[in-house]
N, C-alpha and C positions, 0 to 999 in steps of 0.2 A: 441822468442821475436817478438814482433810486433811492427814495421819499419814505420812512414809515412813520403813518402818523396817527395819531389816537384822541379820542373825543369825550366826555359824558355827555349827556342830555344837553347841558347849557351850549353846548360846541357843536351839536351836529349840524345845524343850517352852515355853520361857518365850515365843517371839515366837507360837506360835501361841492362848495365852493371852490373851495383851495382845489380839492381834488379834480374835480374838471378843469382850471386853470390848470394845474401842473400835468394832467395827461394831454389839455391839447399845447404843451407845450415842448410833448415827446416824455415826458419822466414814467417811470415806473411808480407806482404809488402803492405799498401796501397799508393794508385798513386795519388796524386793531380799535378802534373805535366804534362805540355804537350806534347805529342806526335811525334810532328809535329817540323820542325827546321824553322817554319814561325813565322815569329818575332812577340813577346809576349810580355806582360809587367810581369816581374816575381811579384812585391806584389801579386799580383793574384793567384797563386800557391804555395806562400809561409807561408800567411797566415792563409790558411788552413792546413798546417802542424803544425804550431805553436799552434794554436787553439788543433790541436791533442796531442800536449806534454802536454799542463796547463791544459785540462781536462783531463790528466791523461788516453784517450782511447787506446794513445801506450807508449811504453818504450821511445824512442828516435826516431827524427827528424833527414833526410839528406836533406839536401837544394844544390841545384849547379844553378849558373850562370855564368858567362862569364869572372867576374873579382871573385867573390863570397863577394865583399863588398855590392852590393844593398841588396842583399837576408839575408844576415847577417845585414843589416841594419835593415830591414821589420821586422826579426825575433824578431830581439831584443826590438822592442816596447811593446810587450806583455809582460805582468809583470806574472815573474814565467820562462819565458824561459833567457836563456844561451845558446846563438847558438854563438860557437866557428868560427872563421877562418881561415881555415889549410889550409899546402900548402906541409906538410909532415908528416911521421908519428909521428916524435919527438913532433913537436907541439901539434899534436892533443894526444898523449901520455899525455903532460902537461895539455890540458886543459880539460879533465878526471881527473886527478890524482889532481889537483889544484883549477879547477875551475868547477866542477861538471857540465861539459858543457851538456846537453841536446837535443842539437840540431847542428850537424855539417855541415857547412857550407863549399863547394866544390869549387873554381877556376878555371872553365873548359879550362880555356884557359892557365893556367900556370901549370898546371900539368897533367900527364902523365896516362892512365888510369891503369896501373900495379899501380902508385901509387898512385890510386885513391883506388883500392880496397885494397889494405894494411892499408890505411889509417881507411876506413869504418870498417875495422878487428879490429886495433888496437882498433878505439874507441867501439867499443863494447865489447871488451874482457878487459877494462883499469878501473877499481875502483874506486870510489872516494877513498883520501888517509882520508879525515876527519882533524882530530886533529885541527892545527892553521887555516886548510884550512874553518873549517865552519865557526868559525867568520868572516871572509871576504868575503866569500859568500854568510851570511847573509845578509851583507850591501849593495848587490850590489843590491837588491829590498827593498829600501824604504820603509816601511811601513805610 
């Protein structure tokens, strides 16, 4: 799979985490994230991730910042993306299986990095379920 995932300051320890878990897991990883834990404005890094779900150049988006509401705000402006919220693997379980999430969105500051990468597992190993769930996931982009 091919991964793009994006960080502020509060999310780098976690995104370079993920990142070596998902390369030694065979993924491609692109990095629109920064580096640095010198304070950042995350739209900046997040938009570019989102930009890479709705043109379809990777499978799915990880976002992390500090509470993971800005980033998951940012993301959600783009029409086509579904950047979920988690904060466990349950959640993000649901919002794969329910809400065809696209892009998951990281809390660096309220979870733990063991379940940071469970998390990043579950949702790429989780399917959408379909049936009642694509009518409502239709609606959720306006046409």
């Amino acid at each position: 799979m091919k991964i793009s995932i994006g960080n502020d300051h509060a999310g780098t320890e976690y995104k370079f985490a993920i990142t070596e878990y998902l390369k030694a897991q065979g993924h491609e990883v692109i990095n629109h994230g920064t580096d640095s834990e010198d304070s950042v404005d995350y739209p900046d890094f997040v938009h570019p991730v989102a930009r890479d779900v709705v043109s379809e150049d990777v499978d799915y988006g990880i976002i992390v910042c500090g509470s993971g509401n800005g980033a998951n705000m940012t993301a959600n402006k783009h029409q086509g993306v579904r950047s979920a919220l988690c904060w466990n693997k349950e959640i993000t379980q649901l919002a794969r299986e329910h809400n065809d999430a696209n892009i998951l969105s990281i809390p660096a500051r309220y979870t733990s990095k063991h379940q940071v990468l469970e998390m990043v597992q579950v949702f790429l190993d989780t399917a959408f379920d379909g049936g009642r769930h694509i009518r409502r996931v239709g609606k959720i982009d306006p046409k």
